[in-house]
N, C-alpha and C positions, 0 to 999 in steps of 0.2 A: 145389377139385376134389372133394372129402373132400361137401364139401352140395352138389355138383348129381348126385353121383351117390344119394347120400340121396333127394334131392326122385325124382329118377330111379324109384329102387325101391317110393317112397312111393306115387308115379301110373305105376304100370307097366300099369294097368289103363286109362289117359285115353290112354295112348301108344298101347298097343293099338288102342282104339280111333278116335285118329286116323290110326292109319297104315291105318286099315282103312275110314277113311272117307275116305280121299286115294285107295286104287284103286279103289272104287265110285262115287268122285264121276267120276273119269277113264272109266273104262269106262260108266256113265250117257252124261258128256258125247260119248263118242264114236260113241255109237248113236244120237243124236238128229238125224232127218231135216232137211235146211233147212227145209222148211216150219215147221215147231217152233221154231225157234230163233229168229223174233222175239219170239214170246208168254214163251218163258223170259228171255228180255234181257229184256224189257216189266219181269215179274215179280222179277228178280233186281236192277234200276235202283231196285223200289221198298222192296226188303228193305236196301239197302244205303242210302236216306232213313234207314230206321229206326236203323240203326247210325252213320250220320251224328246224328240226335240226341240218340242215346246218348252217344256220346262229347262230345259238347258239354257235356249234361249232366254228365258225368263231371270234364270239365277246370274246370267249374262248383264241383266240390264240392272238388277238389284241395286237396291239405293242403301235397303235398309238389313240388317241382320236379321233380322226376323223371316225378310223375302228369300235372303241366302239361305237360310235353313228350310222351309218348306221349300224352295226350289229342287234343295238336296234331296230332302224325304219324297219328292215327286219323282226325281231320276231314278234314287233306288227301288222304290216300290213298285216304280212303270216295269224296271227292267228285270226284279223278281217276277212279276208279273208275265210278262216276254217267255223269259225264261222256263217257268213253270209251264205257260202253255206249249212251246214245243216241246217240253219232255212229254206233256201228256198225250200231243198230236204222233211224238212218236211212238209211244205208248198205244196209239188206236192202229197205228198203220203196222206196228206187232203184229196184232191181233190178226190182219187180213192175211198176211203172207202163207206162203203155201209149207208146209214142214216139211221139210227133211227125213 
């Protein structure tokens, strides 16, 4: 308990800033018109390629078992991830098409 509040006070400044990058992502995301929101699904399907073969890479260089398994839980959850947004992007571009 004694070192994660260490680490804790060490990165009191990365916490900061992720808890402050968790309300502006939230308030961002909840002002973005439907129209917008397939270009950013588009956009976010392809940043999250990039961290799909990041971690590959990563579980690539692994030394330790620990790095191999969170490498794995990074490639599956990128590529759920992947995955679930262009179901949902197809899911918006449903919606536009003309019926039949």
């Amino acid at each position: 308990m004694e070192n994660i509040l260490a680490f804790i006070a060490n990165n009191r400044e990365m916490f900061y800033l992720l808890i402050l990058m968790i309300f502006v992502g939230i308030e961002l995301i909840g002002h973005v018109p439907s129209v917008l929101h397939t270009p950013l699904m588009s956009g976010a399907n392809a940043i999250h390629g990039v961290v799909i073969i990041g971690s590959i890479i990563v579980m690539g260089q692994a030394e330790h078992t620990v790095s191999l398994i969170l490498g794995f839980f990074a490639v599956v959850l990128g590529t759920l991830n992947v995955v679930g947004g262009f179901v949902v992007t197809d899911r918006m571009l449903e919606m536009f098409k003309k019926k039949k």
